[in-house]
C-alpha positions as CSV (number, residue, x, y, z in Angstrom):
1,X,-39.3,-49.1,-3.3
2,X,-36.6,-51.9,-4.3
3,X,-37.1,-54.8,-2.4
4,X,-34.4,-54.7,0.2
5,X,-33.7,-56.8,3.3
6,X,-33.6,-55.1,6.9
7,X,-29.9,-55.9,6.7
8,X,-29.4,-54.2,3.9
9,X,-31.3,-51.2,4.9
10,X,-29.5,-51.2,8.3
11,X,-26.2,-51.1,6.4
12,X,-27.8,-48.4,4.0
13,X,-28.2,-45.9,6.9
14,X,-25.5,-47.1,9.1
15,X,-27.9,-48.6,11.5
16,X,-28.4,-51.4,13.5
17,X,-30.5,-54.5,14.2
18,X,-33.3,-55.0,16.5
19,X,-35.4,-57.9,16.9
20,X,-35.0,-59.1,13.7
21,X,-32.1,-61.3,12.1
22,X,-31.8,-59.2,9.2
23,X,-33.1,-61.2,6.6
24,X,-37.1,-59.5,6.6
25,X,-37.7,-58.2,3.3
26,X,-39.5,-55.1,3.0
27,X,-41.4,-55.5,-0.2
28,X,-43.8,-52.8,0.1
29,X,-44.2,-48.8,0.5
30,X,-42.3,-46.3,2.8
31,X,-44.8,-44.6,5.2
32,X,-44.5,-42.9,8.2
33,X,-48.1,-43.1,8.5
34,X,-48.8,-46.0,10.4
35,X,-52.4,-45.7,9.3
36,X,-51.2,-46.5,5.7
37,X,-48.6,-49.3,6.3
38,X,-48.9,-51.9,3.1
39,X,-48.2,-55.3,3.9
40,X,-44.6,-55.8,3.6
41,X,-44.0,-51.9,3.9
42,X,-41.5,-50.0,6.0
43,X,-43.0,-48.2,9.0
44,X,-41.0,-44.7,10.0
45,X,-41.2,-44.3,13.4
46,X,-41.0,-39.9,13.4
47,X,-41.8,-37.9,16.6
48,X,-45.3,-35.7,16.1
49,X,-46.8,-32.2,17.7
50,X,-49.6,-35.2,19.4
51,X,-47.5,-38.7,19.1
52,X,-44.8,-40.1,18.8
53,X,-44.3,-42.8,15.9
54,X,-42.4,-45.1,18.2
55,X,-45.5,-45.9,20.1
56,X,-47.0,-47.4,16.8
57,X,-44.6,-49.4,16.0
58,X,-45.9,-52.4,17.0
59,X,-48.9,-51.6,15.8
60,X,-47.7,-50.6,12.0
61,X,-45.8,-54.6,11.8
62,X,-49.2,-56.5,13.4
63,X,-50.8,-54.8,10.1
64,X,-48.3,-55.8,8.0
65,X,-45.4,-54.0,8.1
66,X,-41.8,-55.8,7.7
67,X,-39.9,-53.6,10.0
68,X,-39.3,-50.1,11.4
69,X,-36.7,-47.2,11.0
70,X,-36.6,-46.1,14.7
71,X,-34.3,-43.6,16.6
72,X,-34.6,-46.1,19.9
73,X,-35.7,-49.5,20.1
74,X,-39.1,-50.3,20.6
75,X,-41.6,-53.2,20.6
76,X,-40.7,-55.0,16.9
77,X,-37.9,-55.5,14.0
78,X,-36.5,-52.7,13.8
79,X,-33.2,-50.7,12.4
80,X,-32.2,-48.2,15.0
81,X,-30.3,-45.1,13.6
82,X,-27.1,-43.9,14.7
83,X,-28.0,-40.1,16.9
84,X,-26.8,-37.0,15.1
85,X,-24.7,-34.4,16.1
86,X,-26.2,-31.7,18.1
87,X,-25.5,-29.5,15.5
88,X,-27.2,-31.5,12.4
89,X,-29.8,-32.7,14.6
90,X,-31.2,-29.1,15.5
91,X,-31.2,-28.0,11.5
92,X,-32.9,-31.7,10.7
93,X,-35.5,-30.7,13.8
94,X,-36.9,-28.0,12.2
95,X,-38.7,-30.0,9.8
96,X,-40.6,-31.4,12.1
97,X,-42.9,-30.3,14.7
98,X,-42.5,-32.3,18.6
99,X,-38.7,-33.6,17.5
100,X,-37.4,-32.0,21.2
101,X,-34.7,-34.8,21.3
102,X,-33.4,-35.0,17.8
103,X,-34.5,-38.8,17.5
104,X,-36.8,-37.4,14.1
105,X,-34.1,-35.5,13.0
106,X,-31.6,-38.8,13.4
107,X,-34.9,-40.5,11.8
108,X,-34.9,-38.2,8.7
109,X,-31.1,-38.4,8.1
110,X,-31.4,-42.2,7.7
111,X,-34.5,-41.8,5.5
112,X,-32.1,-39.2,3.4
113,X,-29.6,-42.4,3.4
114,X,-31.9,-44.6,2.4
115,X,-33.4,-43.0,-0.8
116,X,-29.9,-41.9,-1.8
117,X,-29.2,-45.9,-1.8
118,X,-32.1,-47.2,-4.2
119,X,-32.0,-43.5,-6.2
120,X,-28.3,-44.6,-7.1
121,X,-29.0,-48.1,-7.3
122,X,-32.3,-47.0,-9.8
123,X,-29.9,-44.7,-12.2
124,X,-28.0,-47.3,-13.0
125,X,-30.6,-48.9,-14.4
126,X,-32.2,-45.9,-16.3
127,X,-34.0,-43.8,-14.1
128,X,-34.1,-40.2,-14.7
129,X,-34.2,-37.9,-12.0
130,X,-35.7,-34.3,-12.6
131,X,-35.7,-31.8,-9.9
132,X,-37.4,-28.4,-10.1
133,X,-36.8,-25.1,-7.9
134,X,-37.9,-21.8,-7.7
135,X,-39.7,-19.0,-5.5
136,X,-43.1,-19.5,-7.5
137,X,-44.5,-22.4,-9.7
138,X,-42.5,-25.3,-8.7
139,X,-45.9,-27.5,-7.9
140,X,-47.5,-26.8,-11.1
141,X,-44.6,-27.5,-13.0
142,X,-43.7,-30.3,-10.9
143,X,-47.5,-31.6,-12.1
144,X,-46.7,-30.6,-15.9
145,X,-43.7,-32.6,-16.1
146,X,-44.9,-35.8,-15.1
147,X,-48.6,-35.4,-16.8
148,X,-45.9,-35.2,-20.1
149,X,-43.3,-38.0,-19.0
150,X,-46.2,-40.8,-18.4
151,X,-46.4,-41.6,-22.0
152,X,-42.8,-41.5,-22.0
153,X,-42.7,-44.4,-19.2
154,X,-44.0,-44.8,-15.3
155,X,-43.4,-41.7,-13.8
156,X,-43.3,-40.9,-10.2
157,X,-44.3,-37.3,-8.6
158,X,-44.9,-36.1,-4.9
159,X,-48.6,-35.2,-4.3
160,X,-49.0,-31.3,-3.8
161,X,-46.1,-29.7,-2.7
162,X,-44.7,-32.5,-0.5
163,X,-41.0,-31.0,-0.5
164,X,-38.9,-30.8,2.3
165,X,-36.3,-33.1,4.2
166,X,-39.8,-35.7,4.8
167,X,-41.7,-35.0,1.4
168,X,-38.7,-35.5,-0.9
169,X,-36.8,-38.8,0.5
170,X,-40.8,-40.2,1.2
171,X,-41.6,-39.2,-2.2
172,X,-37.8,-40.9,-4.1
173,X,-38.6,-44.1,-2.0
174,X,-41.8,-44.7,-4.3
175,X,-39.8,-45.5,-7.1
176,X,-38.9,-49.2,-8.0
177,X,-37.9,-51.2,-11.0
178,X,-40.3,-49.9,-13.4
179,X,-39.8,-46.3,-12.7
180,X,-38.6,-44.8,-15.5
181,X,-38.7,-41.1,-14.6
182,X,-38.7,-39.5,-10.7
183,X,-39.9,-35.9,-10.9
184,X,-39.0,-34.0,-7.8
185,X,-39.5,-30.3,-6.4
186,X,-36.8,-28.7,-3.9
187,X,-37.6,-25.9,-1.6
188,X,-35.4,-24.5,1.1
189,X,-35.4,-22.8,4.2
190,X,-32.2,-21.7,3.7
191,X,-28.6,-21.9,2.4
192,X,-27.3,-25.4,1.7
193,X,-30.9,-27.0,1.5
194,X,-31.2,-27.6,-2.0
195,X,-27.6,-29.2,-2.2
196,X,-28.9,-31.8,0.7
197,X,-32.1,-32.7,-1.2
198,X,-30.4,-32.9,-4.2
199,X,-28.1,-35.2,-3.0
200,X,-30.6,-37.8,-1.7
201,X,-31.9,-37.9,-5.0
202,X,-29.1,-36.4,-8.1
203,X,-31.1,-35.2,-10.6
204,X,-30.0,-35.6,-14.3
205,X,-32.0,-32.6,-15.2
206,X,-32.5,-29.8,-12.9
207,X,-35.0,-26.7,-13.6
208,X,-34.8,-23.1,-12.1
209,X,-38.0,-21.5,-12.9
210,X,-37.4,-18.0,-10.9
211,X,-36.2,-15.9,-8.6
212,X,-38.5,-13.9,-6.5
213,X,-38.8,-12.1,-2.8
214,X,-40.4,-15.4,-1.3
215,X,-38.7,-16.0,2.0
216,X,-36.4,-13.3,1.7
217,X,-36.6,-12.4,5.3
218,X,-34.8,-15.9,5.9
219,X,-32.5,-15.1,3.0
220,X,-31.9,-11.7,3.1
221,X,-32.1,-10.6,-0.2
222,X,-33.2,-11.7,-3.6
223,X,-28.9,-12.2,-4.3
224,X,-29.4,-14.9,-1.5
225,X,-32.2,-16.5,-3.1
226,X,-30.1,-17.2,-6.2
227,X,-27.6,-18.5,-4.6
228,X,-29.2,-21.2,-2.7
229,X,-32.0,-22.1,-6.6
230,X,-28.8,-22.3,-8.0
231,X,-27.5,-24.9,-5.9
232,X,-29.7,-27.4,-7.8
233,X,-27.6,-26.3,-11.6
234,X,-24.1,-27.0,-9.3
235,X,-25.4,-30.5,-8.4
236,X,-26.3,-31.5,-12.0
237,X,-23.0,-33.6,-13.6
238,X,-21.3,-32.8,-16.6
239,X,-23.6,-34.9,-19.2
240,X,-26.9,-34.1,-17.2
241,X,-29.3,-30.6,-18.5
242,X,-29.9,-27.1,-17.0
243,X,-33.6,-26.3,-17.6
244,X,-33.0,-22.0,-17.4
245,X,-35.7,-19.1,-17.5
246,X,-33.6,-17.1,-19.3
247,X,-36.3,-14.5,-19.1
248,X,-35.0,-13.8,-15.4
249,X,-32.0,-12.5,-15.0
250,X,-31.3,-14.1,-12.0
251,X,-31.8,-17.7,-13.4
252,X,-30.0,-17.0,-16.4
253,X,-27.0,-15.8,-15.1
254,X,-26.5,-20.0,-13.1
255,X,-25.3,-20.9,-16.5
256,X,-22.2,-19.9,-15.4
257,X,-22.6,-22.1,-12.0
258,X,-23.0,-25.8,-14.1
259,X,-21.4,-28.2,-16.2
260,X,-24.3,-29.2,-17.4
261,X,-25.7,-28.1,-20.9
262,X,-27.9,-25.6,-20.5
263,X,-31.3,-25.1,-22.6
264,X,-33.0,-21.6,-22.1
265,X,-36.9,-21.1,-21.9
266,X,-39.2,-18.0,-22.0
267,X,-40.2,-15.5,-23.9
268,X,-37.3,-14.1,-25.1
269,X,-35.7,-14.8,-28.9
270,X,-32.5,-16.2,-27.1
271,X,-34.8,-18.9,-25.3
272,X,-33.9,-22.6,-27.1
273,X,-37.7,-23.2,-26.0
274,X,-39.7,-20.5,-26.4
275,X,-43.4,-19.1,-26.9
276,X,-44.2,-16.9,-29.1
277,X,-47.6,-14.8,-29.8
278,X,-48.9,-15.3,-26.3
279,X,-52.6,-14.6,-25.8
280,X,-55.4,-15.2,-23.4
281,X,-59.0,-16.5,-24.0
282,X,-62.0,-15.0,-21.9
283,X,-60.7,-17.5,-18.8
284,X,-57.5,-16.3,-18.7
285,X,-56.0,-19.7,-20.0
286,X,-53.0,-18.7,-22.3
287,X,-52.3,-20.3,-25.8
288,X,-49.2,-19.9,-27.5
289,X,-46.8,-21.2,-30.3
290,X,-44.3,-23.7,-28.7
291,X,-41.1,-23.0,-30.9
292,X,-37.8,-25.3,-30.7
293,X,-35.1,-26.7,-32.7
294,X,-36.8,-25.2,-35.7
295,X,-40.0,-26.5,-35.4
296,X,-43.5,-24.5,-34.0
297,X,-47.1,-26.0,-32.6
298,X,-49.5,-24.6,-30.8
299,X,-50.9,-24.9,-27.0
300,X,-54.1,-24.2,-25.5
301,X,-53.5,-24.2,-22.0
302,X,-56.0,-25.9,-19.4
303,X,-54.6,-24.2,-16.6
304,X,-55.8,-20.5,-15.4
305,X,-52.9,-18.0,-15.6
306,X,-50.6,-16.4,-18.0
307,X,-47.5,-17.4,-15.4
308,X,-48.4,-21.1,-16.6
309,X,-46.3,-19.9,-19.9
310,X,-43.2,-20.4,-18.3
311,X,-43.7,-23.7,-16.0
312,X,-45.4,-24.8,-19.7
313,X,-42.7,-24.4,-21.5
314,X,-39.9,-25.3,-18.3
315,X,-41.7,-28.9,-19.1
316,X,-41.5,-29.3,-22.5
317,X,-37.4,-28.6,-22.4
318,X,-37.8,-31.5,-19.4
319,X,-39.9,-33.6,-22.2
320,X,-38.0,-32.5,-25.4
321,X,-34.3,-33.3,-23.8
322,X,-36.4,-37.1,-23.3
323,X,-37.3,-37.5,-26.4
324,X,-40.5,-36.5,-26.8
325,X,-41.3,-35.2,-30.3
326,X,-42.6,-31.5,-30.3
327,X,-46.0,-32.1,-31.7
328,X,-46.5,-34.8,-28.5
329,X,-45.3,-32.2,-26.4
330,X,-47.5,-29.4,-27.3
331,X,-50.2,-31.9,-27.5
332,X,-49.7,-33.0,-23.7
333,X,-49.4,-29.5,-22.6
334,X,-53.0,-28.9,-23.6
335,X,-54.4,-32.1,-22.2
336,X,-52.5,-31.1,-19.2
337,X,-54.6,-30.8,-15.9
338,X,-54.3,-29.1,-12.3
339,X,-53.2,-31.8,-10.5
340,X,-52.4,-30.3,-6.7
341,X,-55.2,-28.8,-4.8
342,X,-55.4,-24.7,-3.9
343,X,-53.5,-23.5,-7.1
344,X,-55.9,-21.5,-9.1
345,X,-58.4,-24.0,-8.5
346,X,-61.7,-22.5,-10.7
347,X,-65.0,-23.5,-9.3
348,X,-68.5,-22.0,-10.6
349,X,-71.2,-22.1,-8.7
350,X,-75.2,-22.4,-9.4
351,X,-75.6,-18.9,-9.2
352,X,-72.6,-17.9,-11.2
353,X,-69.8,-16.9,-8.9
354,X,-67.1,-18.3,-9.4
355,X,-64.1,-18.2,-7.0
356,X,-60.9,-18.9,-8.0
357,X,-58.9,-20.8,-5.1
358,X,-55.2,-20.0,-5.1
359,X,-54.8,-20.3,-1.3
360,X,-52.3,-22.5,-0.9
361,X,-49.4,-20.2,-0.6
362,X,-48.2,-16.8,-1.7
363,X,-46.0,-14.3,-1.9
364,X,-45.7,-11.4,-4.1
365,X,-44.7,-12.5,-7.8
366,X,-47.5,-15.2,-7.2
367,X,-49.8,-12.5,-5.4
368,X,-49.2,-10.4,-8.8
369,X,-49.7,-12.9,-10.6
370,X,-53.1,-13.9,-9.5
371,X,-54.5,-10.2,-9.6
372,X,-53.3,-10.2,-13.0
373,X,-55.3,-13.6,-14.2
374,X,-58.8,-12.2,-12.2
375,X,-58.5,-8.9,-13.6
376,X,-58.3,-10.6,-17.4
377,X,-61.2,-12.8,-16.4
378,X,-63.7,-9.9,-15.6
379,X,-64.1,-7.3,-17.8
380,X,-67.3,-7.6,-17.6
381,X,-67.8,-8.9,-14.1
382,X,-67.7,-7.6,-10.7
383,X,-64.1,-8.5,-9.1
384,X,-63.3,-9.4,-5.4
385,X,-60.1,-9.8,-4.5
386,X,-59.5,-11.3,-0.8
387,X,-56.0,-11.3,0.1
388,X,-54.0,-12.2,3.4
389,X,-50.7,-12.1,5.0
390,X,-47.7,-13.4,2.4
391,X,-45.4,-14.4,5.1
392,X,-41.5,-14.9,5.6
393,X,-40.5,-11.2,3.7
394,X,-39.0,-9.6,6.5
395,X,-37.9,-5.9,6.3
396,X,-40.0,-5.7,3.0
397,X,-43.1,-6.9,4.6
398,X,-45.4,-3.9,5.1
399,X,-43.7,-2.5,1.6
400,X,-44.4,-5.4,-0.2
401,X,-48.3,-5.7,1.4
402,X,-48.7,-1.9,0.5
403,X,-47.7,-2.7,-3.4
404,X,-50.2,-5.2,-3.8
405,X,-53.0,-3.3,-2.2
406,X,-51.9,-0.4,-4.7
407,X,-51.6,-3.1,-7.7
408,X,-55.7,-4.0,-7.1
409,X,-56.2,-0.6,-7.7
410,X,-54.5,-0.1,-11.0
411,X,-55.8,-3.5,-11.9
412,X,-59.4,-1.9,-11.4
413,X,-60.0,-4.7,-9.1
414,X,-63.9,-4.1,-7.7
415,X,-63.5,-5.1,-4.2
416,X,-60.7,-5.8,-2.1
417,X,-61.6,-7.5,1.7
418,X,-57.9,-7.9,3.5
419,X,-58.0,-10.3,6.1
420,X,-55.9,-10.2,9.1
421,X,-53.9,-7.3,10.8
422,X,-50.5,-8.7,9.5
423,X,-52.0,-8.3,5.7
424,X,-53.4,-4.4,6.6
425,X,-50.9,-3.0,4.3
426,X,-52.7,-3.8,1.5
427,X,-55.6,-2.1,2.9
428,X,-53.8,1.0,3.4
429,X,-52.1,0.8,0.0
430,X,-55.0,0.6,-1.6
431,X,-56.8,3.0,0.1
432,X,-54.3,5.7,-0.6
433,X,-53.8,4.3,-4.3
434,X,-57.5,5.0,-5.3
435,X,-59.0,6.9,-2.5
436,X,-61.0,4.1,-2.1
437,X,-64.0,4.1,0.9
438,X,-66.3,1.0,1.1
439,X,-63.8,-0.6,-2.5
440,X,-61.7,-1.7,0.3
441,X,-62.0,-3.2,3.8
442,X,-60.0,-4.8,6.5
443,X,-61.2,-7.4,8.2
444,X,-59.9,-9.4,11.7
445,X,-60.3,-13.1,10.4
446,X,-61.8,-15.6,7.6
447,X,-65.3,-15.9,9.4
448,X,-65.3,-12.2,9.0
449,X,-64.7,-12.6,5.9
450,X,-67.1,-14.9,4.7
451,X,-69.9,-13.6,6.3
452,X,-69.2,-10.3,4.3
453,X,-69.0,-11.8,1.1
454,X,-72.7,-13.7,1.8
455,X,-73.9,-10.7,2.2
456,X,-72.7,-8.5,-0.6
457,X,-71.9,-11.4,-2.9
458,X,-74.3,-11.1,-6.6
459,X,-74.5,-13.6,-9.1
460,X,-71.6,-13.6,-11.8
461,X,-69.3,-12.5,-9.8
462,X,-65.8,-13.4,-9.7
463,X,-63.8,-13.9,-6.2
464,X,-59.9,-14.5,-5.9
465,X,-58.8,-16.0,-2.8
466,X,-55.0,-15.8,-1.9
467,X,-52.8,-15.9,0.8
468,X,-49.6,-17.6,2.7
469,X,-50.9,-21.1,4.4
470,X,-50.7,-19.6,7.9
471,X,-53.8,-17.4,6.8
472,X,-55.6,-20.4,6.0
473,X,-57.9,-18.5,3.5
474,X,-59.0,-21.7,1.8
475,X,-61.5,-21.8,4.7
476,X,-62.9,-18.3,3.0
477,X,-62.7,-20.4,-0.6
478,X,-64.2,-24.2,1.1
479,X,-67.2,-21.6,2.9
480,X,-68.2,-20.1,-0.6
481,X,-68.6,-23.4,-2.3
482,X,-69.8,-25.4,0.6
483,X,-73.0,-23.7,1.0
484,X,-73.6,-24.2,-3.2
485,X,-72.1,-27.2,-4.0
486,X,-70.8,-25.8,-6.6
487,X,-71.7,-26.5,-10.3
């Protein structure tokens, strides 16, 4: 962060002094982590499910810290933040788990505050804010764009998918001086989300990868959906870019919704980015031609997935529109790494299974989409697919569940092991797809599903482990390579 003074942040978030004279300087990180407090830093003081960050506040400035952001006063400097509105303080809470009184919620808003402050403060003196949305993709990308903006100048990213009202202020506050580009993902829980994150931090350039059925039981249809990705295009000014998959209709159709100029990616020959002659190699990485503004180069993807097309070439728009020649940019994009942890995460083990980790979330374009990469990875290997719950699709749950059991099938998927009763529609799905006996099981939890995989498990084969983070199926994926080590 900038180095500010606790007066200044106090006037920042409309707070006031306590226990300090305002003229501390808080030259270090942001963290609400008392555990992590930098000398210097600025401890937030945030209700938890098993503390409460008030009761470390002394503690986080007696290991350095310069002050606190506090809802109440407590036992150090401090800035205390004005309460919210019932109203505002109930939508804030959900964010966080233990806020019962709305003190995190009046916490959060005042972090909001504060990055909105030094983000402003940082554009005027040439930071670039990029902010990406969508139902699927929006980590990997997120990771793409900044692996191809660090040549460019210091870049800063969140770590995994750290993108709510906590991750995306947190992640704006570790910009300072030398940041020359702040690369930012935006979920949403609901209408109007997008708009608030994007206006802690106004992006310049704003991407819209997709538009799928993730969380559309909060939404209530794939229309709804739209509406709220699209906020991120309305917040982009007049001179700033709209990154558009005009391969979705969806996405294509926010042109309409922005000032901004928009440059199209995909597939498609009306794409100003695009990539043509797609293919895959035996490990389903994709290589393509990266075509723009006349020019072509080729990229051989690192990354496991044909769906990594699209995020690929969402980042080279990002890195073009920056000034990146195209040759540089095709050249990144095949350096390019995974960078977040549970997304296709490919680990082989001594004995020649390899199981491919995509655990960290799902829902059903990125459920497809992972059937899609195993089934182009063994055609001459034994598949298993083990699939849980994709959570948050309300009326279309069991529908949706019943497709991708059905999809294995057509994908000649070996072995599909369900796990959990809310994921049985897949089961059934499958099971009426392909008549399928002992091809398909149900199981009740992960340790039932590891200890059928030990025991029918050979050597070479290939395992796929997906589901939404409530089915915590990396434990199925962190059991597998555990007891090999991997190799």
């Amino acid at each position: 962060m900038i180095e500010l003074t606790l007066a200044e942040i106090a006037e920042a978030v409309s707070g006031r002094l306590h226990r300090a004279d305002g003229g501390e300087r808080v030259t270090g990180s942001v963290e609400f982590d008392s555990r992590k407090v930098t000398d210097g830093g600025l401890f937030v003081a945030l209700p938890g499910e098993r503390a409460d960050g008030h009761d470390f506040a002394a503690s986080a400035v007696a290991a350095g810290a310069a002050g606190v952001l506090a809802a109440r006063e407590v036992d150090a400097p401090a800035v205390i933040v004005p309460p919210l509105p019932p109203g505002q303080a109930h939508e804030r809470s959900v964010a966080l788990a233990g806020d019962t009184d709305g003190s995190g919620a009046a916490v959060l808003a005042a972090l909001a505050a504060l990055a909105r402050h030094v983000v402003t403060r940082l554009s005027e003196t040439g930071l670039t804010v990029v902010g990406v949305t969508g139902s699927s993709g929006k980590t990997s990308t997120k990771d793409l764009i900044a692996q191809l903006l660090e040549p460019l100048g210091p870049t800063v990213a969140p770590p995994g998918s750290f993108n709510n009202e906590l991750g995306h202020p947190w992640t704006a506050l570790r910009a300072d001086r030398k940041t020359r580009h702040l690369v930012l993902e935006l979920s949403a829980r609901g209408p109007g989300h997008i708009a608030e994150l994007a206006a802690v931090a106004p992006p310049r350039i704003g991407v819209v990868l997709n538009v799928g059925s993730a969380h559309v039981g909060e939404f209530g249809s794939q229309e709804g959906i739209a509406r709220t990705k699209g906020e991120l295009v309305e917040a982009l000014p007049a001179e700033g870019v709209a990154v558009l998959n005009v391969d979705d209709p969806f996405v294509a159709e926010m042109a309409q919704r922005t000032s901004a100029r928009v440059v199209g990616v995909g597939e498609s020959p009306k794409a100003d980015v695009r990539a043509e002659n797609v293919r895959l190699d035996e490990h389903a990485r994709a290589s393509f031609d990266l075509v723009a503004g006349g020019e072509r180069a080729e990229v051989r993807l690192q990354l496991v997935g044909e769906h990594h097309v699209g995020n690929a070439l969402a980042a080279a728009a990002v890195a073009l529109e920056l000034g990146m020649p195209l040759s540089e940019v095709a050249a990144g994009l095949s350096a390019a790494t995974r960078r977040s942890e549970r997304r296709m995460e490919v680990t082989t083990r001594s004995d020649g299974v390899t199981v491919l980790n995509d655990s960290y979330n799902a829902n059903p374009e990125s459920m497809r989409a992972a059937l899609k990469t195993l089934a182009s990875m063994t055609s001459s290997r034994r598949s298993w697919a083990v699939l849980g719950v994709m959570s948050e699709l309300g009326a279309d749950s069991v529908s949706a569940h019943d497709e991708i059991g059905r999809l294995a099938v057509r994908l000649n998927i070996n072995r599909l092991v369900v796990v959990g009763e809310q994921a049985a529609a897949m089961h059934r799905g499958a099971s009426h797809e392909g008549s399928w006996g002992e091809e398909s099981v149900l199981v009740p939890d992960t340790d039932a599903a590891v200890a059928l995989l030990r025991e029918q498990l050979r050597p070479n084969d290939v395992v796929l482990v997906k589901a939404s983070k409530v089915a915590e199926l990396w434990r199925v994926a962190d059991a597998l390579l555990e007891e090999d080590g991997g190799a």
